[in-house]
C-alpha positions, 0 to 999 in steps of 0.5 A, a space after each residue: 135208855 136203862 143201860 146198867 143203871 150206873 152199876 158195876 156188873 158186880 153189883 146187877 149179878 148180886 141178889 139185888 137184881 134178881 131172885 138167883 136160881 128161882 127162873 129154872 125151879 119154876 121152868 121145870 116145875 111148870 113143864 112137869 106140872 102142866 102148870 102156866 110159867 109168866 115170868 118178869 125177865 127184867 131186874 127189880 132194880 128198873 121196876 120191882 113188878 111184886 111191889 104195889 107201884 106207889 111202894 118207895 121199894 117199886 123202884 128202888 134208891 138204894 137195894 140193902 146197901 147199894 145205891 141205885 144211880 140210874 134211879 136217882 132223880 127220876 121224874 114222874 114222867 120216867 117212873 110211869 115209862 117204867 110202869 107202863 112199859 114193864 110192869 104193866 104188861 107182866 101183870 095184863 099177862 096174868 090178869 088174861 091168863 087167870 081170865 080164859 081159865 076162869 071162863 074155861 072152867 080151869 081151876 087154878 091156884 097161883 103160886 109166886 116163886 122167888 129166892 132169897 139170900 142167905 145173909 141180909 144186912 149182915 143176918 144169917 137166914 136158917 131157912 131152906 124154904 119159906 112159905 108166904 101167904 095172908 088171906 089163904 087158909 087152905 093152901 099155905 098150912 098144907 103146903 107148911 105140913 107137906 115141907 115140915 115132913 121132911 126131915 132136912 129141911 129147915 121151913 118158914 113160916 112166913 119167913 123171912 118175908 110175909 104177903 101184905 097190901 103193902 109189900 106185895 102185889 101179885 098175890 093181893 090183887 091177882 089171887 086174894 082178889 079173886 078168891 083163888 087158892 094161893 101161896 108165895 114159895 121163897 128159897 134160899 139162893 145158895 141151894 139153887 146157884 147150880 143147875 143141880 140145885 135148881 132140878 133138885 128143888 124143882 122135882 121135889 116140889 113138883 113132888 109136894 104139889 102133886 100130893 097138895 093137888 090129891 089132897 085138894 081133889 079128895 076134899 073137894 077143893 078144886 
């Protein structure tokens, strides 16, 4: 049994355990969109399933400064429980999903949503939003120019965390593998702590990629 993982309730409701706000973004953003929602329900904490699984971070002994007791000590044999159990499944969902609209003749692009904390080991992060990418040359500029041309927002590029083979997982294996348009899209936690926050976010970037999606018809990309 997971239980609490020996955490006070404190710490699991902190940004270690989950990206804050970022569920309710894509569930109105994929109801606005018509866009396919496969979201992980469990913490990071138990197995971060955007982590290659041989990554020390897949399952975590510490989190920024907190240590993780229920993680300590865990035998090979509970570590591919985990894997098999949550991690798995999530990515056997998208690898499907991907599959029946490539044999449909459905164009897609995958999009990661998650958030981000303000402070991290005591830095102040600047950015409203931060767009993560590698491979992909043809969505993350578009996407970068579409959110530098709003006049309050402050952008990263990259920022604060790059796609890499190392760090990452959804986008290496289940977009950059296939050739597919891509981007990951972080936002910073206290913009959408709220249920406001989080419409507010989801119908402007709703917005954004309806533009990306003309421009994209217009050149012939998808």
């Amino acid at each position: 049994m997971l239980g609490d993982l020996g955490l006070p309730d404190s710490e699991r409701r902190r940004h270690i355990g989950w990206d804050i706000g970022i569920a309710g973004v894509a569930e109105q953003m994929a109801g606005a969109l018509g866009a396919h929602l496969i979201a992980q329900r469990y913490s990071r904490l138990v197995i971060d399933c955007n982590r290659p699984p041989e990554a020390p971070s897949s399952i975590p002994i510490i989190s920024e400064a907190t240590t993780v007791p229920g993680n300590e000590g865990l035998s090979r044999d509970e570590a591919e429980a985990r894997r098999r159990e949550i991690f798995d499944p999530y990515h056997q969902r998208i690898r499907e999903t991907i599959d029946q609209r490539q044999r449909d003749g459905v164009p897609t692009v995958l999009v990661a949503l998650h958030s981000f904390t303000p402070v991290y080991a005591g830095i102040a992060r600047p950015w409203h939003i931060g767009t993560l990418y590698q491979k992909d040359t043809r969505l993350p500029p578009l996407l970068l120019d579409f959110l530098r041309a709003e006049p309050d927002l402050v952008v990263g590029d990259n920022e604060p965390y790059a796609v890499s083979d190392a760090t990452d997982y959804t986008i290496p294996v289940h977009a950059e593998a296939r050739g597919l348009m891509n981007t990951g899209i972080e936002i910073r936690q206290d913009l959408i702590s709220d249920q406001a926050g989080e419409t507010q976010w989801a119908e402007r970037l709703t917005q954004i990629f309806g533009e990306i999606e003309a421009v994209l018809k217009t050149k012939g990309l998808i």
